[in-house]
DOPA-682139 format. One line per 3 residues: number of its first residue (from 1); their letters; for each residue x, y, z of C-alpha. Coordinates in nm, 4 decimals. Example, Ala and Ser with C-alpha at 12.3 -4.5 7.8 and 13.67 -1.06 7.14 Angstrom:
BEGIN
1	as	1.2300/-0.4500/0.7800 | 1.3670/-0.1060/0.7140
***
This chain:
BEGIN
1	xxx	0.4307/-1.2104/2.5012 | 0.4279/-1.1421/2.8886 | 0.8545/-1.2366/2.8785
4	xxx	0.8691/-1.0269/2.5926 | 0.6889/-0.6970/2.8300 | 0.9399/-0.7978/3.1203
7	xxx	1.2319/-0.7841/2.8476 | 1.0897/-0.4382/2.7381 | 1.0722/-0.3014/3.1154
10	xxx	1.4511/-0.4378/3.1438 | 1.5068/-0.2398/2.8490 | 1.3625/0.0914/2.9372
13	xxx	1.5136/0.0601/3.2882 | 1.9021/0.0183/3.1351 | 1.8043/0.2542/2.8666
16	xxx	1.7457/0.5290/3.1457 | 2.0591/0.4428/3.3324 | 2.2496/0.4119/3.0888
19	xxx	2.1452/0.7934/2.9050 | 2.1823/0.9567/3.2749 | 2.5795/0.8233/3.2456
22	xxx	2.5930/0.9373/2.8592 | 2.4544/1.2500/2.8856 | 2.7695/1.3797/3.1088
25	xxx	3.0124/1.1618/2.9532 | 3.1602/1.4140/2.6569 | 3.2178/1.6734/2.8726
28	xxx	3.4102/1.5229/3.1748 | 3.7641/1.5999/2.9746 | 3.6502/1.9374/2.9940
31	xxx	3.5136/1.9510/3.3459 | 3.8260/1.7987/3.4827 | 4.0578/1.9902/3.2713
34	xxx	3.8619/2.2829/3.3663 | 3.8990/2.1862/3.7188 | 4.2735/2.0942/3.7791
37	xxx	4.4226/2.3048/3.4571 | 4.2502/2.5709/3.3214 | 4.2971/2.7351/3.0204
40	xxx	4.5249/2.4322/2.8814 | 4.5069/2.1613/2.5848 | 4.7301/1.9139/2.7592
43	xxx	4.7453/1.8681/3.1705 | 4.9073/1.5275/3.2787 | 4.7459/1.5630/3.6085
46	xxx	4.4214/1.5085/3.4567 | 4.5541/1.2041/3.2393 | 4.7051/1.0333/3.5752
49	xxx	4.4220/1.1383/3.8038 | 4.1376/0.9525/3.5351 | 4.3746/0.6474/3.5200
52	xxx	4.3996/0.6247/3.8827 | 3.9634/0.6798/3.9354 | 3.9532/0.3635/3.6794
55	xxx	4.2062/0.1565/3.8425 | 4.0142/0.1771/4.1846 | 3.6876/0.1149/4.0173
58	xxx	3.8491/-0.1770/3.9096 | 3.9687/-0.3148/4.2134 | 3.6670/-0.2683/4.3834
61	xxx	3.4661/-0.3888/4.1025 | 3.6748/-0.7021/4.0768 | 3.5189/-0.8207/4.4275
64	xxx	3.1908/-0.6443/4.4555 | 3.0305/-0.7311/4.0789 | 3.0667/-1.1186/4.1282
67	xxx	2.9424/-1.0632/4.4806 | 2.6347/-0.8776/4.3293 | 2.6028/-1.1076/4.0301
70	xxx	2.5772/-1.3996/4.2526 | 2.3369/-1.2656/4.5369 | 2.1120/-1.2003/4.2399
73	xxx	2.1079/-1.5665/4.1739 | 1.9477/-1.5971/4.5524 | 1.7602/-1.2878/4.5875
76	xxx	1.6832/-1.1849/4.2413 | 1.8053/-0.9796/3.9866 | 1.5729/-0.6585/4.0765
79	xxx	1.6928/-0.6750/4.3972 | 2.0051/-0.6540/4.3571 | 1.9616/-0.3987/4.0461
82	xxx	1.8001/-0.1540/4.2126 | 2.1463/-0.0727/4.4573 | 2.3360/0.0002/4.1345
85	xxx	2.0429/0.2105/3.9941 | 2.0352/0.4146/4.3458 | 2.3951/0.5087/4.3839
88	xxx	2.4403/0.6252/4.0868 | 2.2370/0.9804/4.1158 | 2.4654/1.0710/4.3894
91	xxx	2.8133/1.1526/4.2078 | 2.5522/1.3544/3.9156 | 2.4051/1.5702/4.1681
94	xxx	2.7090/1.6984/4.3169 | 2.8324/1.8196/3.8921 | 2.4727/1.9098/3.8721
97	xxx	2.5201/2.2133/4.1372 | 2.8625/2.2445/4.1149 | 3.1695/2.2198/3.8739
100	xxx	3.4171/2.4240/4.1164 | 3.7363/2.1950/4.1826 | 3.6204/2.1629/4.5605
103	xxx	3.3197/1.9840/4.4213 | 3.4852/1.8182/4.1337 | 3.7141/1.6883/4.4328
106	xxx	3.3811/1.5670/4.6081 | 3.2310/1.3790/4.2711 | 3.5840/1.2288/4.1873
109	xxx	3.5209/1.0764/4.5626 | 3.1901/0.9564/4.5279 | 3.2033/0.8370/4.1710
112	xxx	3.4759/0.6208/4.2426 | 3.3074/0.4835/4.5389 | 2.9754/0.4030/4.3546
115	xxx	3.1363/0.3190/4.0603 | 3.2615/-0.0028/4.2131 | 2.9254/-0.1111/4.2232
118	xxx	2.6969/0.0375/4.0024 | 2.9491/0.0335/3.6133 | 2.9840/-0.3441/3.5737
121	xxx	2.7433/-0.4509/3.8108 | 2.4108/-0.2930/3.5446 | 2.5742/-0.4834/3.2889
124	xxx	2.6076/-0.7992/3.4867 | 2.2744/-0.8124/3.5863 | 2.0848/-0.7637/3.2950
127	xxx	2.2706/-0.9965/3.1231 | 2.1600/-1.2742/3.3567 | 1.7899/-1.1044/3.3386
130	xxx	1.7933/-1.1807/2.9434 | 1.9651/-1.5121/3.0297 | 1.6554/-1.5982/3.2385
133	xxx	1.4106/-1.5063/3.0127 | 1.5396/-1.6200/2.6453 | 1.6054/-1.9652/2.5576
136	xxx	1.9776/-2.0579/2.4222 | 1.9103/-2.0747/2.0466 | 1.7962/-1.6940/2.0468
139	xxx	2.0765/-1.5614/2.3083 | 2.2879/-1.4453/2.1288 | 2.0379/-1.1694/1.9190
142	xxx	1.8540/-1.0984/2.2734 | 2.1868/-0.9709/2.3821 | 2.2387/-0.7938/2.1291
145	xxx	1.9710/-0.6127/2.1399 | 2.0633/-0.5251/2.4847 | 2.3843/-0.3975/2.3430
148	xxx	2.1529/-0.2231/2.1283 | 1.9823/-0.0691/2.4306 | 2.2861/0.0648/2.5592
151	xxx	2.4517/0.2227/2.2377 | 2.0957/0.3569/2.2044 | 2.0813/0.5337/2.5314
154	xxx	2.5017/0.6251/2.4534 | 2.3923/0.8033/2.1416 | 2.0784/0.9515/2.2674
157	xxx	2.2957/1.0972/2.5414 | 2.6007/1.2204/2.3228 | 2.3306/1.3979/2.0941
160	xxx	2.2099/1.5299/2.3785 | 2.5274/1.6424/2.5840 | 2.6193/1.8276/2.1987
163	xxx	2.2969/2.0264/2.2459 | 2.1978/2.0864/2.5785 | 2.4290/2.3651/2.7651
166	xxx	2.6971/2.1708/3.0684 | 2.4869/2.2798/3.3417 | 2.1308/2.1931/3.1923
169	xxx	2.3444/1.8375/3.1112 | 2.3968/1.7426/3.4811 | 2.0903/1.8326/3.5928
172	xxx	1.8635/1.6507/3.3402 | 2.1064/1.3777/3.3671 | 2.0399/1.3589/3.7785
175	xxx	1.6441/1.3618/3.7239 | 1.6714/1.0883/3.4597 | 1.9069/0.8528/3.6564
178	xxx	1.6761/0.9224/3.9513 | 1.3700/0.7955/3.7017 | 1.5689/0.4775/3.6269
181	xxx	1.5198/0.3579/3.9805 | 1.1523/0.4781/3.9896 | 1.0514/0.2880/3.6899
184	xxx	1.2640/-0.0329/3.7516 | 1.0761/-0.0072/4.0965 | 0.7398/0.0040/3.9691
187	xxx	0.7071/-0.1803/3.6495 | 1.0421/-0.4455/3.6115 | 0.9652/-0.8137/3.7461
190	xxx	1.1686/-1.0452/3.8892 | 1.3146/-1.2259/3.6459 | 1.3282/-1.5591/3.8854
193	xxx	1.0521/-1.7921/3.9841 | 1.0115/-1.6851/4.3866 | 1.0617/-2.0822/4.5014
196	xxx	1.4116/-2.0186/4.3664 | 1.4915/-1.7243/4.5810 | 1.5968/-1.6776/4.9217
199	xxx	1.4278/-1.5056/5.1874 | 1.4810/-1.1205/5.1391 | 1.8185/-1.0304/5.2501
202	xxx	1.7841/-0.8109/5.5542 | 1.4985/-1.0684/5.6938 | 1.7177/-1.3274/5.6802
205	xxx	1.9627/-1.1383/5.8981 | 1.7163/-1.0231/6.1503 | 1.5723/-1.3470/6.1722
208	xxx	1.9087/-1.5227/6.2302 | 2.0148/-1.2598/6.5125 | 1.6697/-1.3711/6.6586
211	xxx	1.7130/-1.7420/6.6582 | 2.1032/-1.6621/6.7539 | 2.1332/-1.3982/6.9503
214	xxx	2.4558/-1.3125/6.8418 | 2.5460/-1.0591/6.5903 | 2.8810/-1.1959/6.5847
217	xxx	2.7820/-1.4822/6.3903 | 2.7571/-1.5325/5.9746 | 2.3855/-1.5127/5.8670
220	xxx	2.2866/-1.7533/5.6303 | 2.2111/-1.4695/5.3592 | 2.5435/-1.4696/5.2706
223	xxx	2.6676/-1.8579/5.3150 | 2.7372/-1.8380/4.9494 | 2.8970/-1.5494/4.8514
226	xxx	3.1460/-1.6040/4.5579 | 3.5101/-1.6108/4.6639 | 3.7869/-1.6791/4.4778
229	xxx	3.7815/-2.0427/4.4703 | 3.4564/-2.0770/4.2930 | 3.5869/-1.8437/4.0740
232	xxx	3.8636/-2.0688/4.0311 | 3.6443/-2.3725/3.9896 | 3.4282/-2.1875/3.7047
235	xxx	3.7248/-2.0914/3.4853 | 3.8441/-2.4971/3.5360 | 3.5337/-2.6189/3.4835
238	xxx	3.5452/-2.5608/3.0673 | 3.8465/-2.5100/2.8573 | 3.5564/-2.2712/2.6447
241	xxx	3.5025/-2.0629/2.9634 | 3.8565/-2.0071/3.0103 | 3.9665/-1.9195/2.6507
244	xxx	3.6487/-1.6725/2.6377 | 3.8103/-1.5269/3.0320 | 4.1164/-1.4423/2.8252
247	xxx	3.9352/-1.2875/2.5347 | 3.7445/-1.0453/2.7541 | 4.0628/-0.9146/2.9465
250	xxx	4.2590/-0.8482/2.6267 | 3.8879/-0.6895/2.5085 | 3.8585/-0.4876/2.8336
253	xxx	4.2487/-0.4199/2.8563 | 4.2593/-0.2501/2.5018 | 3.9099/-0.0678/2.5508
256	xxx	4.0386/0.0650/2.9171 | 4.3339/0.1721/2.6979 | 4.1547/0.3379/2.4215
259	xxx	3.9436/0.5014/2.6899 | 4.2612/0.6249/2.8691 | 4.4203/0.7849/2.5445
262	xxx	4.1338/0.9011/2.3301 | 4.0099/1.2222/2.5071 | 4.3660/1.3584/2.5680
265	xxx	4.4984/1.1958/2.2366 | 4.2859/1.4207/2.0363 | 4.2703/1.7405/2.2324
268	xxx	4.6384/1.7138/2.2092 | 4.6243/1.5747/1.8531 | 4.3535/1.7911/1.6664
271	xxx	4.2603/1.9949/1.9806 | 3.9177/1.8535/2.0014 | 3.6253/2.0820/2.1951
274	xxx	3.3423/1.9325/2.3600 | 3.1015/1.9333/2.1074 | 3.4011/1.7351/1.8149
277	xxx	3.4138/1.4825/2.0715 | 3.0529/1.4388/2.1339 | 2.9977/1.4331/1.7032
280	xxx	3.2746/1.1200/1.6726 | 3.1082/0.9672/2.0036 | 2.7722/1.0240/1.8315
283	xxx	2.8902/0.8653/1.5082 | 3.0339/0.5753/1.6923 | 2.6874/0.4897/1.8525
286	xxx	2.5013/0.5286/1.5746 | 2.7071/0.2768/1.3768 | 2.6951/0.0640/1.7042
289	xxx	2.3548/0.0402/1.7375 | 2.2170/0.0059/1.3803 | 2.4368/-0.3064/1.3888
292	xxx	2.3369/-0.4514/1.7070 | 1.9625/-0.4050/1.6758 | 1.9286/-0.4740/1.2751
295	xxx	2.2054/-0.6485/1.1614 | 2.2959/-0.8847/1.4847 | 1.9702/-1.0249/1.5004
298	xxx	1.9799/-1.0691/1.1531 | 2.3805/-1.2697/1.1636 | 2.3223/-1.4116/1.4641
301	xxx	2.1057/-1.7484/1.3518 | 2.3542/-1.7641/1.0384 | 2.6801/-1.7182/1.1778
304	xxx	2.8076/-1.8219/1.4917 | 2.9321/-1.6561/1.8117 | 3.3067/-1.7614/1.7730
307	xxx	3.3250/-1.5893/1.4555 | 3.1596/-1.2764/1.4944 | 3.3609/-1.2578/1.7958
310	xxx	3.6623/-1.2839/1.6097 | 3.5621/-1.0393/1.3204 | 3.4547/-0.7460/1.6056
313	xxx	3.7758/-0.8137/1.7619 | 3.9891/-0.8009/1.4830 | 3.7845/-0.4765/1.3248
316	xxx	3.9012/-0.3162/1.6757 | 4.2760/-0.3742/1.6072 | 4.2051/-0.2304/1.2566
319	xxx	4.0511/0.0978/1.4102 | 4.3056/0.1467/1.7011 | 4.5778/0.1401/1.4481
322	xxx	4.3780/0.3578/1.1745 | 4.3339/0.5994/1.5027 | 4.6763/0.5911/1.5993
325	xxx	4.8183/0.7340/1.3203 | 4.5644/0.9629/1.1725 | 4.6778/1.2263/0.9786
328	xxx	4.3799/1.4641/0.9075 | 4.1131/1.5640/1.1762 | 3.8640/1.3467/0.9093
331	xxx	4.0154/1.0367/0.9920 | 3.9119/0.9630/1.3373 | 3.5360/1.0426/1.2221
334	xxx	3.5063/0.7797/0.9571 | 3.6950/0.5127/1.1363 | 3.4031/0.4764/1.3680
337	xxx	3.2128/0.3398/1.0449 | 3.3904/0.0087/1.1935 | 3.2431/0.0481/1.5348
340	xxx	2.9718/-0.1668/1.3406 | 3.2060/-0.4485/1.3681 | 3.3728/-0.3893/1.7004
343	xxx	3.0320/-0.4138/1.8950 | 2.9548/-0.7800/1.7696 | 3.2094/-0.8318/2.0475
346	xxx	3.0121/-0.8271/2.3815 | 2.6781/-1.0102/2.3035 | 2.8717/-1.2657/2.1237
349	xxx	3.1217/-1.3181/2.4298 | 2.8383/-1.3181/2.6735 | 2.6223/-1.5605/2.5015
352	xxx	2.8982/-1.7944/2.5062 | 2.9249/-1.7732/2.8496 | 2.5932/-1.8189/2.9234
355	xxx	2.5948/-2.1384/2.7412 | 2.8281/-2.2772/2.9710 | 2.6496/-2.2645/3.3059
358	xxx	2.3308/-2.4102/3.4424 | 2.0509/-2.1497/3.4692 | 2.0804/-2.0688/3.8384
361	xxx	2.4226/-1.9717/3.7983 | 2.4157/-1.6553/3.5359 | 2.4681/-1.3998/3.7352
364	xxx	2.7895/-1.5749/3.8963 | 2.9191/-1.6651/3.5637 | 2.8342/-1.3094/3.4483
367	xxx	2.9821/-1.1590/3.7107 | 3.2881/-1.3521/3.7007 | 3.3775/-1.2102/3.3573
370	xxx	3.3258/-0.8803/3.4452 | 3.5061/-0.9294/3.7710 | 3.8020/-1.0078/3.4709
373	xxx	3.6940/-0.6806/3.3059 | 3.7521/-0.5104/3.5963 | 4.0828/-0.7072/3.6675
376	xxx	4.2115/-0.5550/3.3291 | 4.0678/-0.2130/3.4186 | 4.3280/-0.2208/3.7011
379	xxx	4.6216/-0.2854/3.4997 | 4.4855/-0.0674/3.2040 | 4.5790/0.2437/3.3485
382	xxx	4.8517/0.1369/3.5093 | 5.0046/0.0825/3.1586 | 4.8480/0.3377/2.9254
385	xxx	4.8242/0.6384/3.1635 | 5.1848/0.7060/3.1841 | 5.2504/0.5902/2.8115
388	xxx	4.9564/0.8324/2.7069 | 5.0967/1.1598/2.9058 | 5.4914/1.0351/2.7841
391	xxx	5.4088/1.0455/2.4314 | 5.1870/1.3687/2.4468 | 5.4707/1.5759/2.6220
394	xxx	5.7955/1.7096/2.4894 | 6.0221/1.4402/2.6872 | 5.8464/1.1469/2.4096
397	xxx	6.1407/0.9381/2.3142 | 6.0134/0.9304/1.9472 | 5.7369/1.1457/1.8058
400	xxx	5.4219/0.9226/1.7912 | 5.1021/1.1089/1.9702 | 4.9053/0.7948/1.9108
403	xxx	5.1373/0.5700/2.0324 | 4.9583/0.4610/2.3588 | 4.6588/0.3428/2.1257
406	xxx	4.8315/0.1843/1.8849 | 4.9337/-0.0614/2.2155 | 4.5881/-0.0755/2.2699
409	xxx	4.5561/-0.2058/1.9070 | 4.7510/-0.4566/1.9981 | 4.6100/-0.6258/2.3012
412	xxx	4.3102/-0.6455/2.0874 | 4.5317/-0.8321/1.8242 | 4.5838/-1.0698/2.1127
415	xxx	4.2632/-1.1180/2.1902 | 4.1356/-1.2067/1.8704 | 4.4117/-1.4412/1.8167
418	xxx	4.2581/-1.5861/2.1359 | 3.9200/-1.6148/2.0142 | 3.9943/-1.8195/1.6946
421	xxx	4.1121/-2.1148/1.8712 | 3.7566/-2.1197/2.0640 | 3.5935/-2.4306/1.9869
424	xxx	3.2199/-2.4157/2.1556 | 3.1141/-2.7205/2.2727 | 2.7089/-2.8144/2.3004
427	xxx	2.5645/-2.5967/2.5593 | 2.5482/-2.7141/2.9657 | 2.2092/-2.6449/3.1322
430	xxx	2.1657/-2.8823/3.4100 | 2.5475/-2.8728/3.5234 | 2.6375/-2.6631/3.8085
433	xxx	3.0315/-2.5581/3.8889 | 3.0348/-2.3638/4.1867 | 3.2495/-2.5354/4.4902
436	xxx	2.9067/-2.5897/4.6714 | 2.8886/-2.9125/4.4570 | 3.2321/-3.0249/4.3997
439	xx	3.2137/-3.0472/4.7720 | 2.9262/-3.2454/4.7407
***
């Protein structure tokens, strides 16, 4: 009962995080639209200026979530959640005063500066806070219901953003990611036992300038901070763990790429407002989280990981090529009817993950797969930025508006292919792979 409350207080505290985020999230084509072209259904400026924001997220987050993800394994995971929560309110309060370009300037800035830290890093963390707290056997529907949590919040936020006016949105969305850190302050626990955990960071710094007396040298607080050779070593260390690696950058790849085409795709396509956007986004959460919190608990003693791993994946390639090519303004809305498919993908990747790590290594193995996310969040725009605004303009060398997610379609097809050569082996608990004890 008690790990159940500290599960509930995780809960509440991504819920909150994650509806500040959602609330906004419908309108930004608008608000950047509005900002750099006004008064236009297509602007390639605000195609390429999105895909270059996510491809410096990505780079940063490719060092910094790992980083965080395995400090948490030495100084806890509300520690090191609470730096994610904080950031996070500044980039909302500068849309929640202003929307002029100076200021959209100003929040394209700071969100991409927080955003290396706080998008993946949430995720990361409180997947290694349910990894703590849930034995092996029920993993897999604990993080589903996680999943849940989010598409909860993402749907809660979406109804919201159709309802409430833009300004009102920003605002309420400021005060509520500002609550997030309040309530994660006051009511989550840490999810490790406190013999396991370091002294605080900053102590351990001050102390060691102390005993030192030189702030030249490496403090101990950060002897093992995750580099790329223990990355290195985890992906060697099981053929599962690398095979699931690949899975998640095709995943992320054709989601960054679906992400990159979708809001342009069908304001170009169908000329979607605001509010059309927010109703399919609304749709697509419902469907998401009625499967992850009723029928994933319900599948996931039954049926295991690898396959409904392989059924979300290849449910995605059967809605990016459904959305690719749809012909009435209907289509796109009943397509996400599959989302209830597509989101068996994360919980079941992440508990096999977590079953192949010892349990003072979760956030580093966490945080190395979404350090891959992130890799693939690079190359994403790179790839479907300039194939989105190419197809949507007049110079397209054949007519196919969708074109750029119909690719996307595709590195999903990849990806599942991936996943149905998976073979999980029995779970490791005691075995640790980070170079600390190869060296050993």
């Amino acid at each position: 009962m008690e790990k159940l409350t500290e599960l509930s207080h995780l809960f509440v505290t991504v819920f909150l995080a994650a509806l500040a985020g959602m609330m906004v999230l419908p309108a930004m084509a608008d608000v950047t639209m509005f900002a750099l072209c006004p008064g236009r259904d297509q602007c390639s400026l605000a195609i390429y200026i999105s895909g270059i924001q996510q491809a410096i997220i990505g780079v940063g987050s490719v060092v910094i979530t790992p980083l965080i993800g395995n400090l948490s394994d030495q100084y806890g995971r509300k520690t090191m959640l609470t730096i994610p929560l904080t950031i996070n309110i500044i980039p909302l309060a500068i849309l929640a005063y202003s929307r002029e370009t100076i200021f959209f300037y100003a929040y394209f800035v700071t969100r991409t500066v927080t955003a290396m830290v706080s998008d993946n890093s949430i995720n990361c963390l409180a997947l290694a806070y349910v990894a703590d707290k849930v034995s092996e056997a029920r993993r897999t529907a604990a993080f589903g219901i996680l999943m849940g949590t989010f598409l909860t919040a993402f749907v809660c936020g979406t109804l919201a953003s159709r309802l409430l006016p833009l300004t009102l949105s920003f605002q309420i969305a400021t005060f509520i990611s500002m609550l997030a850190v309040v309530y994660a302050r006051i009511f989550l626990k840490e999810a490790l036992e406190v013999d396991d955990l370091s002294q605080p960071i900053l102590k351990t710094r001050l102390d060691a300038i102390q005993q030192d007396g030189n702030l030249s040298k490496k403090a101990p607080a950060f002897k093992k901070i995750l580099t790329i050779g223990d990355v290195i070593s985890l992906l060697k260390s099981s053929a599962t763990f690398s095979q699931v690696a690949v899975v998640a950058f095709f995943h992320s790849l054709a989601g960054g790429g679906q992400q990159e085409a979708s809001m342009y795709y069908w304001k170009a396509r169908f000329h979607f407002t605001k509010n059309q956007y927010a109703d399919q986004m609304l749709l697509a959460g419902i469907a998401g989280m009625i499967s992850q919190l009723i029928f994933m608990p319900l599948l996931a003693p039954v049926v295991s990981e690898e396959k409904l791993l392989s059924i979300g994946l290849f449910m995605g390639f059967i809605s990016m090529s459904l959305y690719s090519i749809a012909w009435a303004i209907w289509v796109p809305f009943a397509t996400t009817a599959l989302v209830a498919f597509v989101v068996f993908v994360p919980a079941s990747l992440r508990s096999i993950v977590s079953k192949q790590v010892g349990p003072d290594e979760q956030g580093k193995a966490q945080g190395c797969i979404s350090s891959i996310n992130s890799v693939a969040a690079i190359i994403s725009p790179l790839i479907f930025s300039p194939l989105t605004a190419l197809f949507l303009s007049e110079e397209a060398p054949f007519h196919f508006l969708g074109f750029s997610m119909f690719c996307a379609g595709l590195a999903m097809l990849i990806a599942f292919f991936q996943s149905i050569m998976i073979k999980v082996p029995s779970p490791i608990s005691t075995h640790k792979y980070s170079s600390d004890s190869t060296e050993a």
